[in-house]
C-alpha positions in Angstrom: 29.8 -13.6 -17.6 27.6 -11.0 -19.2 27.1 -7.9 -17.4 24.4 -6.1 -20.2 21.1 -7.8 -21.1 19.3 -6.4 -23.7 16.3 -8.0 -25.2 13.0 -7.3 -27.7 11.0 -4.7 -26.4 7.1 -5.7 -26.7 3.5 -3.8 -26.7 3.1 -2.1 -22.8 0.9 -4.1 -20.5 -2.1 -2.8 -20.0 -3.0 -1.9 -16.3 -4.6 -3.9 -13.7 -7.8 -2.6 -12.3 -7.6 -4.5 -8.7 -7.0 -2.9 -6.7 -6.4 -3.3 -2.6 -9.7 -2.2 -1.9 -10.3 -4.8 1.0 -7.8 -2.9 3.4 -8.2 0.0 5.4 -6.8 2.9 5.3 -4.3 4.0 7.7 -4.0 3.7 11.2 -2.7 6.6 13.5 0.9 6.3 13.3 0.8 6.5 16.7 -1.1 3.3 17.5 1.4 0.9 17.4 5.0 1.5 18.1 7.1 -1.3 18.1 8.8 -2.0 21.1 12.0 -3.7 20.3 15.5 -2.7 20.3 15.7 -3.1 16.4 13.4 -0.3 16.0 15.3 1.9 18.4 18.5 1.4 16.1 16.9 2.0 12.8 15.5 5.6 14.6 19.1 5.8 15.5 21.1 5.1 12.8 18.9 6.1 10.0 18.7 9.5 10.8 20.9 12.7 11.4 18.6 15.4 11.4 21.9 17.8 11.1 22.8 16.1 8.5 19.2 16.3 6.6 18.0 19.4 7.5 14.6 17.4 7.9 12.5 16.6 10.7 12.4 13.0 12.8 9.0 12.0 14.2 7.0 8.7 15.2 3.8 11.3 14.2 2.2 13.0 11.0 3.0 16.1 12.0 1.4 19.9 10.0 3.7 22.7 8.5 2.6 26.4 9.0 -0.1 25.8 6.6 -1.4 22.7 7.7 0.0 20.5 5.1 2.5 17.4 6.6 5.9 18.3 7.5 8.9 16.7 5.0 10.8 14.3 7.4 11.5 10.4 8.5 8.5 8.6 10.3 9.4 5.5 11.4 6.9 2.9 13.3 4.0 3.4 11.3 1.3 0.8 10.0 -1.8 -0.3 8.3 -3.5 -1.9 9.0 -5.3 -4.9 7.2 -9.3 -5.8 6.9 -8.2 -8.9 8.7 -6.8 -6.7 11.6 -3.4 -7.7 11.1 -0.5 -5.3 10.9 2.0 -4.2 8.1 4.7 -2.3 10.1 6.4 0.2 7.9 9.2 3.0 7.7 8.6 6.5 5.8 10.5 9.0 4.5 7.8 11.8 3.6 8.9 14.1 0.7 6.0 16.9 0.3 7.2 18.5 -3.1 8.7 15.2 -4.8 6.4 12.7 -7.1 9.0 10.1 -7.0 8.4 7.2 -4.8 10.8 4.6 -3.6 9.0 1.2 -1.9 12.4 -1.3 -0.3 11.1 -4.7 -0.1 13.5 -7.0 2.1 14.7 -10.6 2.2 13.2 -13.3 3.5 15.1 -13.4 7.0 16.3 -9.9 7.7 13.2 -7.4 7.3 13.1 -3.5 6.4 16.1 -3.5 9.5 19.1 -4.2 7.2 21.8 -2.4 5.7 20.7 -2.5 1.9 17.5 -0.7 2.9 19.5 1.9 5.0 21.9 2.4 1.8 18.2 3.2 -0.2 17.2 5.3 2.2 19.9 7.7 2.3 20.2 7.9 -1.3 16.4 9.0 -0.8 17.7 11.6 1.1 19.7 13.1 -1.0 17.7 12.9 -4.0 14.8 14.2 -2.2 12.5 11.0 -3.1 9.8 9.6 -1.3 11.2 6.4 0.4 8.8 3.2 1.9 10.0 0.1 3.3 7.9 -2.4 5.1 8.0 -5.8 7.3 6.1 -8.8 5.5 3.1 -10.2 7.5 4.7 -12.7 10.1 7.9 -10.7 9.9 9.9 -8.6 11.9 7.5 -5.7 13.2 4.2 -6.8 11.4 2.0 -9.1 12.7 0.8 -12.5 11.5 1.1 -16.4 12.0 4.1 -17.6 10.0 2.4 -21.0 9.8 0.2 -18.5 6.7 3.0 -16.3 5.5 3.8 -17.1 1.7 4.6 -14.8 -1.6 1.2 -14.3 -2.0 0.5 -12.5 0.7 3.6 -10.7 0.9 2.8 -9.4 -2.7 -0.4 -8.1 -1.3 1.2 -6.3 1.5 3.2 -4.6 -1.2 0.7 -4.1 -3.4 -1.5 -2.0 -0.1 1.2 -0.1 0.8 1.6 1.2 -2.6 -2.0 1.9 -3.0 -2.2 3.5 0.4 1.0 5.0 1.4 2.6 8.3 0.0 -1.1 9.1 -1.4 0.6 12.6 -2.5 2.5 10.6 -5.4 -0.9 9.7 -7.4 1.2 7.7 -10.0 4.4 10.1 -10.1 5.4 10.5 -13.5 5.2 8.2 -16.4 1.7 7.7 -14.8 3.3 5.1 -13.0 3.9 5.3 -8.8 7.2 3.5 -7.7 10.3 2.1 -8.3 10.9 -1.2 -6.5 14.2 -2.1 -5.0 13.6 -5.3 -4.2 16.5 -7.6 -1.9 16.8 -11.4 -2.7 13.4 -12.1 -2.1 12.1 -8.7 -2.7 13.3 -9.3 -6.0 10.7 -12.1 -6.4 7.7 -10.3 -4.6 8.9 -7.1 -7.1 8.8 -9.0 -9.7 5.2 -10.4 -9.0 4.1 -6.9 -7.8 4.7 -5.6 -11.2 3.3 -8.4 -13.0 -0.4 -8.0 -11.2 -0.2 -4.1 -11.0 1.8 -3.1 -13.7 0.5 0.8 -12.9 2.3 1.1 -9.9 5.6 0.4 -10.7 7.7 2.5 -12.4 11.0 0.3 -12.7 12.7 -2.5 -10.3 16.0 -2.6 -9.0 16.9 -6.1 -7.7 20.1 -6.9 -5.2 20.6 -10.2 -5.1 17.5 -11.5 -6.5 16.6 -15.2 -5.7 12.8 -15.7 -8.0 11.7 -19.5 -7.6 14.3 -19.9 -4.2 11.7 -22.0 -2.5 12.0 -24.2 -5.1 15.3 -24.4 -7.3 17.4 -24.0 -4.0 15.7 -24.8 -0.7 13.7 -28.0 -1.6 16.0 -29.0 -4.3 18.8 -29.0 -1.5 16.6 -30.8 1.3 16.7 -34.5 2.2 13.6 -36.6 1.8 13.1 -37.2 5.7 13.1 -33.0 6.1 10.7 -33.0 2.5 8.8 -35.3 4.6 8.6 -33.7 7.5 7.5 -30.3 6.2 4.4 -31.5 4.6 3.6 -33.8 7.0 4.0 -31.3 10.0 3.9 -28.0 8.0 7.2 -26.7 9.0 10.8 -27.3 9.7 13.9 -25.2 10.6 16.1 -25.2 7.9 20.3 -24.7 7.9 20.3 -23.8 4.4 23.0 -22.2 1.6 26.8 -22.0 2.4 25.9 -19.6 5.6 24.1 -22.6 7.1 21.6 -19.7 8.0 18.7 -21.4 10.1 15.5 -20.7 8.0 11.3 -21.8 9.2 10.3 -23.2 6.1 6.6 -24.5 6.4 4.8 -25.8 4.0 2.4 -23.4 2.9 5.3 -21.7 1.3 6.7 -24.1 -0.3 3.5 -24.8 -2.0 2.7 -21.7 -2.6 6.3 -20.9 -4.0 4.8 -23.3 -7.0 2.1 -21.1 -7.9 4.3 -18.3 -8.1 7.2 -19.5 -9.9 8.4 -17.2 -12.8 11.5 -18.4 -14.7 9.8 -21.7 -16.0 8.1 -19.7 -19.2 11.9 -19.1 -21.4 12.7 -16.2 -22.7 10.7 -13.3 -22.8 7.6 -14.6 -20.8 7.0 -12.2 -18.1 4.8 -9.2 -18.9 7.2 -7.0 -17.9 8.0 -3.7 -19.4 9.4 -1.3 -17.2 13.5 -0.5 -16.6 14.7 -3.3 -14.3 18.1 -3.6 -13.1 19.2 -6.9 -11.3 22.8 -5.8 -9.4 23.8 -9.5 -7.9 27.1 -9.8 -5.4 29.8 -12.2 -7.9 30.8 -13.5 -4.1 26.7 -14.2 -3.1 27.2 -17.4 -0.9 23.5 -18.5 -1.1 22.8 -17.5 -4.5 24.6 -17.8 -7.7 24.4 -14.8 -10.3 23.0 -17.0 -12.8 19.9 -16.5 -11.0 19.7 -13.0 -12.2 20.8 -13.5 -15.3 18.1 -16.2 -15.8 15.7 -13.6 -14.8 16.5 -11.1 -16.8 16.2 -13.6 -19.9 12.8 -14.1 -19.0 11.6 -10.1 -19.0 10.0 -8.5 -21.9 12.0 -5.4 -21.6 14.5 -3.9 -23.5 15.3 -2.0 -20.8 17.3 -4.7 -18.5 20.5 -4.4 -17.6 21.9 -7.2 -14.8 25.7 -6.3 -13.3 27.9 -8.6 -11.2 30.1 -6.8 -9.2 32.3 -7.4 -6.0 29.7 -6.1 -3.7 26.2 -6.3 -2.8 25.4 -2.8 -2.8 27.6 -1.5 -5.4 25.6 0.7 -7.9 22.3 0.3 -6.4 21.7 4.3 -6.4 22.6 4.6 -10.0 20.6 1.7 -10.8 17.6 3.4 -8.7 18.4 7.0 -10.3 18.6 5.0 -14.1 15.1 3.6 -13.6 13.4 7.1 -12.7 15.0 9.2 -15.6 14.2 6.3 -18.1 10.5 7.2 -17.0 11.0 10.6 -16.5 
């Protein structure tokens, strides 16, 4: 198993001019405040404010000078020209121009140990540190009957345009890196791909690009194929973990439009420091899924390890990615 992937560097993409102009700005933090008792452990367990010598609050609270105090806000959201909410964690860094943005998996949501890992290596670093809750999951709002990769790639795409407006870009005129689990890796992946000016290098843990169709429908029968498209859903057990999974069909179809290791070698635009870390024990997805992946960037700068643990060398991989772009 290779653990290094080098391969030819090629001309810089040149940036995308969307932009997510057809969402709102931000909503007072204090507007929405999830209720449930995963929010109340994330305040919890995320934060030890004599540990951090920062400040905790659910609001955008001023300094002596009437700037916004460093600290962890958790809670907040934006909230989307169609009136539906993206729910999102914050770790507000004043000083620092370097922006992290955690993208979770497709079941657990920004409540999981990986992004918790992130986080407090954002702490110590003194980075600016996002995570967010797809629409239809967790703590945002939405119908999952309409969630897909698409619209999960916007979400990401807003919050970068939106949140942590103090990091204009950061350096290498660039805004964030994205960590991106399982399917994070995929909606990183596509984020960079449409807005190549936001994203300053991806870390992947576990990445699974294509799942929807190289491992859930490949694995289904024909009566659950069947019923999917005829009823636009089903509950799933799916991978070794028999995890129960909705899979509708609106994201299987939309999986298709999105698929990006069908083009070979070097076919995704792709130029910025990526580094795919994948678990050699991942029960629902092999490494070669990674390795594939990293066949398919454009960058030199790729570099996939397999070790015995999920989130082994995820802070040097995220600390490799900003000094490459220093």
């Amino acid at each position: 198993m290779r653990s290094i992937l080098a391969v030819a560097i090629v001309a810089v993409v040149a940036a995308s001019s969307s932009s997510a102009s057809a969402f709102s700005a931000f909503a007072p933090p204090s507007s929405y405040r999830p209720s449930s008792a995963s929010f109340a452990r994330r305040t919890a367990s995320r934060w030890n404010s004599k540990d951090t010598g920062l400040r905790m609050s659910d609001e955008a609270e001023e300094d002596e000078e009437g700037g916004r105090r460093d600290g962890w806000y958790p809670g907040q959201n934006l909230i989307n020209v169609d009136k539906e909410i993206i729910a999102f964690d914050e770790l507000y860094m004043g000083s620092s121009k370097d922006l992290v943005l955690f993208l979770p998996n497709l079941k657990l949501g920004r409540d999981c140990n990986q992004a918790d890992a992130v986080l407090k290596h954002c702490i110590r670093t003194g980075r600016n540190f996002l995570s967010l809750d797809y629409y239809a999951r967790g703590d945002s709002s939405g119908d999952i009957m309409d969630a897909t990769l698409s619209r999960w790639v916007e979400d990401s795409i807003t919050m970068l345009v939106n949140a942590a407006r103090h990091v204009d870009h950061g350096r290498a005129t660039r805004k964030a890196v994205l960590v991106g689990h399982a399917t994070g890796s995929w909606v990183a992946v596509l984020v960079a791909l449409r807005r190549p000016d936001l994203v300053r290098g991806i870390v992947g843990i576990g990445a699974d690009p294509d799942f929807t169709e190289d491992l859930v429908w490949k694995s289904l029968s024909d009566e659950d194929k069947d019923t999917i498209m005829t009823d636009g859903y089903k509950e799933i057990k799916w991978g070794k973990l028999k995890e129960t999974y909705m899979i509708t069909s609106n994201l299987i179809e939309d999986g298709r439009s999105n698929l990006i290791l069908r083009g070979g070698k070097e076919s995704l635009e792709i130029d910025c420091p990526v580094r795919l870390i994948h678990d050699l024990n991942d029960a629902e997805v092999s490494c070669d899924t990674s390795l594939r992946l990293a066949e398919c960037l454009k960058s030199e700068d790729v570099v996939v390890s397999v070790p015995k643990g999920a989130l082994t060398g995820v802070p040097d991989a995220i600390d490799q990615c900003f000094e490459a772009t220093a």
